[in-house]
C-alpha positions, 0 to 999 in steps of 0.5 A, a space after each residue: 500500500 502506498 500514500 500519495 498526497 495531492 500537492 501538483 508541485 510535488 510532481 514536476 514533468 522532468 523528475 527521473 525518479 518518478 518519471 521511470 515509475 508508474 506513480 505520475 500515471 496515477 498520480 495524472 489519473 486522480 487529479 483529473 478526475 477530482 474537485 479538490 486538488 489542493 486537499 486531494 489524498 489517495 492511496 494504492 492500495 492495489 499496484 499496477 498488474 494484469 489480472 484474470 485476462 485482461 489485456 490492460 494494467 489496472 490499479 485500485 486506488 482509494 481517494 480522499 477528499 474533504 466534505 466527501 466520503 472515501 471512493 475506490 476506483 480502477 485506474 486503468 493505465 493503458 487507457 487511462 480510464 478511472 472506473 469507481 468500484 465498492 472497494 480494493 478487495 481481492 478479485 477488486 476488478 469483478 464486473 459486480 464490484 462496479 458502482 455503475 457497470 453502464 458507465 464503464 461500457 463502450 457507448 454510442 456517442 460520437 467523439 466528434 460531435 463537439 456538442 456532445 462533448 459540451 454537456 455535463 455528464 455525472 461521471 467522467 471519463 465517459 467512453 466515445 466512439 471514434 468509430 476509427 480502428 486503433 483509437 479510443 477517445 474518452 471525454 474528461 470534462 465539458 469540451 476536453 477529449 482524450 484520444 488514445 492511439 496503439 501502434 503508431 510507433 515500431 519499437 524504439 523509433 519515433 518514425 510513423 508506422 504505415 497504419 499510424 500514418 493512415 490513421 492519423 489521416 482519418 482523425 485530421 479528417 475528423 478534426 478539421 470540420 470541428 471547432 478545436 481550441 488546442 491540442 496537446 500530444 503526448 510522447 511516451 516510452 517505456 523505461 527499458 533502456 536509459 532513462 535519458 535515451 527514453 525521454 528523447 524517443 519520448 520528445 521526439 515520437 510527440 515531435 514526429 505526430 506534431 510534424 505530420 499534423 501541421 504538414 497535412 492540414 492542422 497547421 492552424 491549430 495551436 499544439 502544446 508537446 509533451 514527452 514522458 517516460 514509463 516503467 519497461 514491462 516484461 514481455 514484448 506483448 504487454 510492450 506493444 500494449 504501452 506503445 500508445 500514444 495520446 492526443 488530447 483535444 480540447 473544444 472551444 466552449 463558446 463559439 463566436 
């Protein structure tokens, strides 16, 4: 069991130490998910493994907050979903131990329909449909959607694979008829090698998919990169499954 304490200064994007870890995932997960940041605590109470087939890291964190009863959530990490449960017991990911199983299924909502991304929904994040092989989208607040890609990257390049270049073709399709604000693209490696080695692979794998947007078309769009770093895993099956890559899109809220 580990305690982590809600304090965003705590965290910096360049800290070695945490970058290598799976805590700054976590740590990312929760606090977009609360309403008080600054009084948040949380603690693992079941550290990242792949239980009973599933094909995802998952994680049991209880949460804190003031004013609030103690809630327990599934952190999924390779999605980055946050689903609440009734507790971090053993067998915690059983579809029984959901507080509400409805929203933890793949609905029928567009992901591009900036409209759908401007109502308020009771619990977040709520799974979109981008009806598009090999990207799931995830709306995290009013007008801010995650979309997680697999397989855009070969092992330890940073140059687009054929079907990564494909479906980034379809999502600029999509994106460029909807009234996007901002996105911010998101570099991640695993920590398999070098940590200083990683983080370059990281910045430029999230250079590379920036170059490739404003080439084909998204060039007015104002782009914010990040680059980070996770913990190597064992096998090459559940390195293919880290291998993704995360853009986040953010809608203008009130249009002109």
């Amino acid at each position: 069991m580990m305690l982590l304490s809600g304090c965003s200064s705590q965290i910096k994007d360049d800290n070695i130490v945490l970058d290598q870890d799976w805590k700054p995932d976590i740590y990312n997960l929760i606090i977009s998910h609360v309403s008080d940041v600054d009084n948040l605590r949380f603690w693992v109470r079941r550290t990242p493994s792949y239980e009973d087939g599933y094909p995802h890291q998952l994680a049991c964190v209880e949460v804190a907050q003031p004013l609030e009863p103690n809630r327990f959530y599934i952190a999924n990490l390779n999605t980055y979903g946050l689903n609440q449960v009734y507790n971090c017991e053993n067998d915690y990911w059983r579809y029984d131990n959901l507080v509400d199983p409805y929203a933890s299924r793949a609905v029928d909502l567009s992901a591009w329909d900036p409209n759908l991304s401007k109502r308020r929904y009771t619990n977040y994040p709520v799974n979109m449909n981008t009806h598009i092989d090999g990207v799931d989208a995830y709306l995290w607040g009013e007008g801010q959607l995650r979309l997680v890609f697999s397989d855009l990257f070969p092992v330890n390049q940073y140059q687009l694979t054929n079907k990564g270049v494909n479906t980034l073709f379809e999502v600029i399709d999509k994106l460029k008829y909807l009234p996007v604000e901002e996105l911010t693209i998101y570099g991640i490696a695993d920590s398999s090698g070098t940590y200083q080695k990683n983080r370059v692979l990281a910045d430029r794998r999230a250079q590379s998919v920036k170059t490739f947007l404003v080439e084909e078309g998204l060039s007015y769009l104002p782009m914010k990169l990040r680059g980070t770093v996770e913990n190597g895993l064992s096998t090459a099956q559940q390195r293919v499954l880290q291998r993704r890559f995360v853009i986040e899109v953010r809608f203008k809220t009130d249009e002109k």
